[in-house]
ZAKOLLO-8383 format. One record per residue (C-alpha): residue in one letter; x, y, z. Coordinates in nm, 2 decimals, m for minus. Layout:
! ZAKOLLO-8383
<code A c1 X c2 Y c3 Z> .
...
END
This chain:
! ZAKOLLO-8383
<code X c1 12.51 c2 5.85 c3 17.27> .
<code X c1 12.14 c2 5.77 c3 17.20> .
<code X c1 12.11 c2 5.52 c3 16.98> .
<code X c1 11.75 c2 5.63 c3 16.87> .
<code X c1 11.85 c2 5.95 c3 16.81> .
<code X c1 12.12 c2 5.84 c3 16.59> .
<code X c1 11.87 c2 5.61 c3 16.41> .
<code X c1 11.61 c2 5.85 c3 16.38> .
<code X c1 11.82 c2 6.10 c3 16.22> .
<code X c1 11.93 c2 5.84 c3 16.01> .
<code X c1 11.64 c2 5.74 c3 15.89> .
<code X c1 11.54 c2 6.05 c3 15.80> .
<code X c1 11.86 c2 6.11 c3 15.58> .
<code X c1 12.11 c2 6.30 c3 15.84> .
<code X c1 12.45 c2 6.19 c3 15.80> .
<code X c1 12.52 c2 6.16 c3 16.17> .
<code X c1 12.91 c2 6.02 c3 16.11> .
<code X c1 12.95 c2 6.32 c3 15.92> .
<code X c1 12.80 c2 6.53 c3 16.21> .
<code X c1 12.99 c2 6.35 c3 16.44> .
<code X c1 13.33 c2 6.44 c3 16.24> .
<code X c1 13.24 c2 6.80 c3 16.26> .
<code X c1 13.23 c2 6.75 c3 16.63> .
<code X c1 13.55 c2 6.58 c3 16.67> .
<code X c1 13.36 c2 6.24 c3 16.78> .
<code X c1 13.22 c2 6.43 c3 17.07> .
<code X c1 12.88 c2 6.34 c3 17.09> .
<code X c1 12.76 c2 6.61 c3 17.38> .
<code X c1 12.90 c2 6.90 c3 17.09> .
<code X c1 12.68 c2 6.70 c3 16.84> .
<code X c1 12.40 c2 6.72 c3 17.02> .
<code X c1 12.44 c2 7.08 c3 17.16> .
<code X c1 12.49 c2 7.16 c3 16.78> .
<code X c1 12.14 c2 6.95 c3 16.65> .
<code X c1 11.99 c2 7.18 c3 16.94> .
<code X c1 12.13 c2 7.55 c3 16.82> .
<code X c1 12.00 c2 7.43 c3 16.50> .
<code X c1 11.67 c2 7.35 c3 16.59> .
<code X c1 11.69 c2 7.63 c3 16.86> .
<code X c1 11.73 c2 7.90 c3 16.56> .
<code X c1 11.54 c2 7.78 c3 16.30> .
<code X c1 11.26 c2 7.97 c3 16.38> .
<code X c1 11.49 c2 8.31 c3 16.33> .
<code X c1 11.59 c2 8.21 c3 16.05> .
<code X c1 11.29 c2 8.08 c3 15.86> .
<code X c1 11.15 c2 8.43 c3 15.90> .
<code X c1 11.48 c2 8.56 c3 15.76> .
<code X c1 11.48 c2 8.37 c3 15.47> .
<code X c1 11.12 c2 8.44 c3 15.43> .
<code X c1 11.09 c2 8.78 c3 15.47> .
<code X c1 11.41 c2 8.87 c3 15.22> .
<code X c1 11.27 c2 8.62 c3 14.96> .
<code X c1 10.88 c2 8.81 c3 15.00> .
<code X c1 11.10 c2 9.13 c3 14.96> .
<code X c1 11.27 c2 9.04 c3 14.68> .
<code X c1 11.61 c2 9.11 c3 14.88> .
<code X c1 11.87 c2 8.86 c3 14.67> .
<code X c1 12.16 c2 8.96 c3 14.91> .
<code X c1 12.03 c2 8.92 c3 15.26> .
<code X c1 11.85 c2 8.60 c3 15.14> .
<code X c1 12.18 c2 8.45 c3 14.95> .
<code X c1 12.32 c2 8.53 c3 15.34> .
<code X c1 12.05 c2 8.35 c3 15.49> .
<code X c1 12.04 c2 8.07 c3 15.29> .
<code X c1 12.42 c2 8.02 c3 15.29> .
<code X c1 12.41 c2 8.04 c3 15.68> .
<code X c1 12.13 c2 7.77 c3 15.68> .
<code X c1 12.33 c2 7.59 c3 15.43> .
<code X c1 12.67 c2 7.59 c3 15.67> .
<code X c1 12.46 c2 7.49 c3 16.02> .
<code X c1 12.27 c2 7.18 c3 15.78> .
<code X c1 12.62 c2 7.06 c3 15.68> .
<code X c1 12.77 c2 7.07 c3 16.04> .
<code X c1 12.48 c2 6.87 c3 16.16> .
<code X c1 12.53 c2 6.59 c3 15.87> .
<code X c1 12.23 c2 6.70 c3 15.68> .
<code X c1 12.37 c2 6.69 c3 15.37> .
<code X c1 12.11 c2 6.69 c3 15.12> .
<code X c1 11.94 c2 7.06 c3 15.26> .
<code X c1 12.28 c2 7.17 c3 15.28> .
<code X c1 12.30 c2 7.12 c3 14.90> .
<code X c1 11.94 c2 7.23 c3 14.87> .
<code X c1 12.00 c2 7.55 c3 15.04> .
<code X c1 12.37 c2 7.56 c3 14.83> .
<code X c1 12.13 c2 7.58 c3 14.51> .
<code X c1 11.93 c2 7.86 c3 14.64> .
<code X c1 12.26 c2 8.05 c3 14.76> .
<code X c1 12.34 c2 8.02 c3 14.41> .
<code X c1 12.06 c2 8.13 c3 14.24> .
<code X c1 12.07 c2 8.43 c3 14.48> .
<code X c1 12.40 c2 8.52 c3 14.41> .
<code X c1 12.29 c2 8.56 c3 14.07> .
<code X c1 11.95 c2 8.75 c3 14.10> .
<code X c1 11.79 c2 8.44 c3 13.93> .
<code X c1 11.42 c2 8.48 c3 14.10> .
<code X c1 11.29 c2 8.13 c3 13.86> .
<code X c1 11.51 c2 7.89 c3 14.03> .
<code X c1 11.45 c2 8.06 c3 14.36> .
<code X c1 11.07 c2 7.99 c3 14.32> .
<code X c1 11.14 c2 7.62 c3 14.16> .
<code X c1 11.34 c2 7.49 c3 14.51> .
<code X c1 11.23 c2 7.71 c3 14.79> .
<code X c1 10.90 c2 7.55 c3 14.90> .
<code X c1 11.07 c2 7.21 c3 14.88> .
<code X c1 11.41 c2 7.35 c3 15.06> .
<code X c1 11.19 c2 7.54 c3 15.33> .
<code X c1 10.94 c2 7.20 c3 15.38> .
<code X c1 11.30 c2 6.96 c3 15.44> .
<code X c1 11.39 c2 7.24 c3 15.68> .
<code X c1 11.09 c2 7.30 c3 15.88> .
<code X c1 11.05 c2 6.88 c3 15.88> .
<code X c1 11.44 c2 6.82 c3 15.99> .
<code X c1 11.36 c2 7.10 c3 16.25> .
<code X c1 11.05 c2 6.95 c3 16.39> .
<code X c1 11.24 c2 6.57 c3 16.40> .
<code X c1 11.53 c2 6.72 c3 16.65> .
<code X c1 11.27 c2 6.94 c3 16.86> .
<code X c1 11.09 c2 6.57 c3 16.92> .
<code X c1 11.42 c2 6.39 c3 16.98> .
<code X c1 11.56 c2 6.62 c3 17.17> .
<code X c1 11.29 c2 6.76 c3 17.35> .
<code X c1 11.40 c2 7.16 c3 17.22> .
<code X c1 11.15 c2 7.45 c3 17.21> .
END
């Protein structure tokens, strides 16, 4: 296991222990998971863009909730929570808190994303 991967991740508030868990302490599944995640962000940004532009509450409480699942396998605990408020405020057609927390959620996202494409070296 990389150790500057690790402390990278770390560093920039990943919960790598709790990633690893996930994984059953297999760090090759880890990283194949940081990967996928990074791999599909781009998908799913648009996703979560495009529903949110649209107004659609249901596709985007889906689209959040997925990003909010793969951010928690990874050990990134605080989008996960993030994108948990959004799924929330979806669920319950509440556009304001949508608006207060997207930007921010999406920015964490796009930044966590970025991180793993450097450390791993992912398109």
């Amino acid at each position: 296991m990389s150790d500057t991967i690790i402390s990278e991740l770390e560093k920039n508030g990943v919960n790598t222990a709790s990633g690893l868990e996930y994984c059953a302490g297999e760090a090759d599944l880890y990283y194949e998971v940081l990967d996928d995640f990074a791999t599909e962000a781009k998908t799913k940004s648009v996703s979560i863009e495009e529903s949110k532009r649209a107004g659609n509450w249901k596709d985007y409480e889906v689209y959040v909730h997925s990003l909010k699942s793969t951010a928690r396998m990874i050990g990134a605990d605080r989008l996960a929570d993030m994108a948990l408020e959004l799924e929330t405020a979806a669920k319950a057609g509440d556009s304001a808190a949508i608006e207060a927390k997207h930007e921010e959620t999406m920015n964490m996202y796009t930044s966590l994303v970025e991180l793993i494409r450097k450390l791993r070296n992912v398109l």
